[in-house]
N, C-alpha and C positions, 0 to 999 in steps of 0.2 A: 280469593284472598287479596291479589294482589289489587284488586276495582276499593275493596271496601280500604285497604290503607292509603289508596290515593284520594279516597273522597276525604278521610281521616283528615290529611296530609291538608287539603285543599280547604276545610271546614275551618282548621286552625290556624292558618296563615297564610297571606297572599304574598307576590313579590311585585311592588310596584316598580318598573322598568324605566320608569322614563320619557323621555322621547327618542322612539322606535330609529335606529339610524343615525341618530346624531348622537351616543354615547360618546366618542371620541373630545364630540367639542361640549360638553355637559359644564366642564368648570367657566369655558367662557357666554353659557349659554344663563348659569345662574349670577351671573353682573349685575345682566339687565334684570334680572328677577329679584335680586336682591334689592337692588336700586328701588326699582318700583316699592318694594315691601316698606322700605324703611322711609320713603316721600309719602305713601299713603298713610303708616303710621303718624310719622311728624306731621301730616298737613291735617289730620282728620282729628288725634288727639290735640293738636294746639287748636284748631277750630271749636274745638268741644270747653277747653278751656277759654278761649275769647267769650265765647256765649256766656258762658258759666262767667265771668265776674264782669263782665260790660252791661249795665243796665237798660242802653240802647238798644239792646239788640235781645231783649225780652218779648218777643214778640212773637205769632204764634207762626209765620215765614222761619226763625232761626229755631223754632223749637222743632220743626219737621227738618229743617236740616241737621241740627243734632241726629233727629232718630235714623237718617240716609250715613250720618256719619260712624253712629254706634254700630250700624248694619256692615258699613264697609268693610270696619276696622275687624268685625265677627269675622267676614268672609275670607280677607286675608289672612287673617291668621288658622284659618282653617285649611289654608293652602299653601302656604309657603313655607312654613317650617318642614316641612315634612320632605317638600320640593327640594329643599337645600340639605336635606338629611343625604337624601339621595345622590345631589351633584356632589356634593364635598364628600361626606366618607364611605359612598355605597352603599349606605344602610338602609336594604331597599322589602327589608319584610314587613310586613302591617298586620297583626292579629286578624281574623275574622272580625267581630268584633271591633276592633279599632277602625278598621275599615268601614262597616259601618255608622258607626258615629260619625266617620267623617263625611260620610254620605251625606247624611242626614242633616249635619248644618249647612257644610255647603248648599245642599238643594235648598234650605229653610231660609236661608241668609239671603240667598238668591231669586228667592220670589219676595222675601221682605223688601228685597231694592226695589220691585218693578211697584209693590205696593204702596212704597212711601213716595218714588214719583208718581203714581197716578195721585194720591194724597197733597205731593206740596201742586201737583196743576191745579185741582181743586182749591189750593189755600191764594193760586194766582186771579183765579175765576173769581172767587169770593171779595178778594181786593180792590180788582180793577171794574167789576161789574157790580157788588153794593160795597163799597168804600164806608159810606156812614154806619153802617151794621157790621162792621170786617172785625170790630173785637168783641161785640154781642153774640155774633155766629161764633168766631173763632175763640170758644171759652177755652181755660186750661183744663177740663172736665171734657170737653167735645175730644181736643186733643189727645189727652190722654185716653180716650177710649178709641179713638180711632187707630193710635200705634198699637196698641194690647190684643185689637180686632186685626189689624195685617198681621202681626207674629200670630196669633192663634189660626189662621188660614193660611199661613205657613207651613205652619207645627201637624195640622192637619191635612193637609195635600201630601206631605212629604211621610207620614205615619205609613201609610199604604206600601210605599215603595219600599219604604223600609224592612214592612213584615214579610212582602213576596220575595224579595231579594233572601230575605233569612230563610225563608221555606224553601229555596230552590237548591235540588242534590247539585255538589263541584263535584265532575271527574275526569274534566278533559284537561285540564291545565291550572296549576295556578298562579300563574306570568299575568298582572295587569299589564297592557303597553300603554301605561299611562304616570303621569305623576302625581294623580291623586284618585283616589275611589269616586270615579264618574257612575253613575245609574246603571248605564248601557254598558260602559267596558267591564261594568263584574256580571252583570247577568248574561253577555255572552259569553262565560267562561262555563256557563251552567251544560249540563248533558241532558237540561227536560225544553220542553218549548217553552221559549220566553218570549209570547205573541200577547198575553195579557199584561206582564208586565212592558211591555213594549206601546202599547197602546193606552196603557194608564197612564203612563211617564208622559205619550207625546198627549193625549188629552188635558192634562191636570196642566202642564206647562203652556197650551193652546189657551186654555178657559182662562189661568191666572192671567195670562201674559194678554190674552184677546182681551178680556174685561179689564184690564189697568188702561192698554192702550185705548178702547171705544171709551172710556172716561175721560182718559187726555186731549183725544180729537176732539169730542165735544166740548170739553171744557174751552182749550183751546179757540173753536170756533164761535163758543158765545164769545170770548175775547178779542176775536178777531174784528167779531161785530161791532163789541162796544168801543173800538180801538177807532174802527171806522168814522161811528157815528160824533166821535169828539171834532170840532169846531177850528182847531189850531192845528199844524202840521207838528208845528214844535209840540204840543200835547201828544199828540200821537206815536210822536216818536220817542219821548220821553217814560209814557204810560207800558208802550210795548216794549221799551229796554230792561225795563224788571221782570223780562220772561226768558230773555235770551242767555242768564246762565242754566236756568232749568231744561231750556231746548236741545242746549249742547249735552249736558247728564242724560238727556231722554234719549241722544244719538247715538253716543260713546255706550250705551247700556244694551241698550235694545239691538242695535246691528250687528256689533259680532255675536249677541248671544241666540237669535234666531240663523243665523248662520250656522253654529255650532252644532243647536240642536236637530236642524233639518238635516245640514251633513250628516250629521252621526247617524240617522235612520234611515237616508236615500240618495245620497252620493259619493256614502264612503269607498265605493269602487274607483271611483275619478278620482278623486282629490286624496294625496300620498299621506302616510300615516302621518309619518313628522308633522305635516303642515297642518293636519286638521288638532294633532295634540298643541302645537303652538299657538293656535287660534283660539282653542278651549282655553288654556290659562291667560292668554288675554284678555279675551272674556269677560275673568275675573279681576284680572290682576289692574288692565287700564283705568275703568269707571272710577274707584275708591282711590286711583292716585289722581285722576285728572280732575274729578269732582272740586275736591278741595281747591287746586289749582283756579279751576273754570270760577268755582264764586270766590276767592279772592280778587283777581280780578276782575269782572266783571262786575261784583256787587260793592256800592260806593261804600254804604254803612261799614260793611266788613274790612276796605283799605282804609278806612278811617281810625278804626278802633286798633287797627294790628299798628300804624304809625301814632298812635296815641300809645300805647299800649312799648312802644322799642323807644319813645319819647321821655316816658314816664322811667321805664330801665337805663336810658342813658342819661337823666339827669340825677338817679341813685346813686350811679355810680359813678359822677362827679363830685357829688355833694359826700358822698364816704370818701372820695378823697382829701 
């Protein structure tokens, strides 16, 4: 009696913990996490509105950063409320249920990033290697089906984990040590073998994350090519500085989240619980605030239109005076 009311117990709500060890310093640990939350918000929603009323910037480069931006803004917010539930008033139960669904965007929103950078390298290959063709190729029809094709191989990678996670009996515990419903930290609270869903999570994550990056390098390297074969240094170096804010997105994304997910299956003995939970919401938390950051500065169009754009507000609100 007592097995079947703790699986009860475990079926219908989890307790998400935190960061294992560092409870004590929880209020000054959600700062920085709040910080980030609220730069990624402001940088990604006003980026979404620059696009949206700058006509210059209609073009199918800003319309794949929109969809990295929509992505972002999903994934934070699928993480940090919850996160700051937690620091600020302890409120650290998650329904069954709730738990899931957090799963489920997080992991969805998070193969959508690595989708839309394999997507905007492709949108740099097509510019700088057929430039005459770059708005024939790059229709808003092409576009629009290629963002609708990453969220649906999202939606579908992540369905799977979903249902094995929901089929699997809780009776060992229902303590997440984590600050939000990761893959691995609920299916090993499970009391059955969790070697299929262990091996579907690190394959589905292999294959998305392998097939975005072999798109990138190649694309990339036809780039490299054509970077080469240009005639002027000054072209050259001009041609290859409209890759170098996507380069930085592709570094910021991809490193700590191969890091995460390798620890989490085969060095979590090494590496201390805190540090590896601190790394996972980085993870998430860095890419969607530095993104923004990385293409305001570095993309000309874009500091153009934001000092056009504080030009236009400051001389409104001279002329109202």
């Amino acid at each position: 009696m007592a097995k079947i009311n703790v699986t009860d117990m475990t079926l219908s709500v989890f307790i998400l913990n935190g960061i294992p060890g560092l409870e004590e310093a929880h209020i000054w640990i959600s700062i920085p996490f709040c910080s980030m939350y609220i730069i990624a918000m402001v940088g990604n929603c006003g980026l979404l509105y620059l696009i949206r009323i700058e006509g210059t910037l209609h073009k199918p480069m800003y319309y794949f950063l929109s969809m990295l931006s929509l992505t972002d803004i999903g994934l934070v917010t699928s993480v940090v409320p919850k996160a700051m539930c937690i620091f600020w008033f302890k409120m650290k139960k998650i329904s069954f249920n709730a738990c899931l669904t957090q799963m489920f965007f997080i992991h969805t929103f998070t193969g959508m990033e690595s989708g839309v950078l394999m997507l905007m390298s492709l949108d740099r290959y097509v510019a700088i290697c057929y430039p005459l063709r770059y708005a024939s190729i790059l229709t808003n029809p092409v576009i629009t089906t290629a963002g609708v094709v990453t969220f649906l191989r999202g939606v579908m990678a992540v369905i799977p984990v979903v249902v094995f996670t929901e089929r699997l009996p809780y009776c060992h515990t229902n303590i997440i040590p984590h600050t939000y419903c990761d893959h691995m930290s609920v299916v090993k609270l499970a009391c059955a073998s969790i070697r299929v869903d262990a091996i579907y999570g690190l394959v589905a994550a292999l294959v998305i994350g392998g097939f975005d990056i072999f798109c990138i390098f190649v694309s990339y390297a036809m780039i490299l090519r054509a970077v080469v074969g240009l005639s002027s240094k000054e072209a050259r170096s001009k041609t290859f500085s409209t890759c170098t804010a996507h380069i930085c997105a592709i570094i910021t994304s991809y490193t700590p989240a191969l890091f995460s997910i390798l620890t989490h299956r085969f060095g979590s003995h090494h590496i201390t619980a805190h540090t590896h939970i601190l790394i996972a919401n980085l993870y998430l938390l860095l890419p969607p605030m530095l993104n923004t950051i990385v293409y305001g500065v570095k993309t000309k169009q874009i500091r153009e239109s934001v000092l056009k754009l504080f030009t236009c507000f400051g001389l409104t609100s001279i002329s109202g005076h």
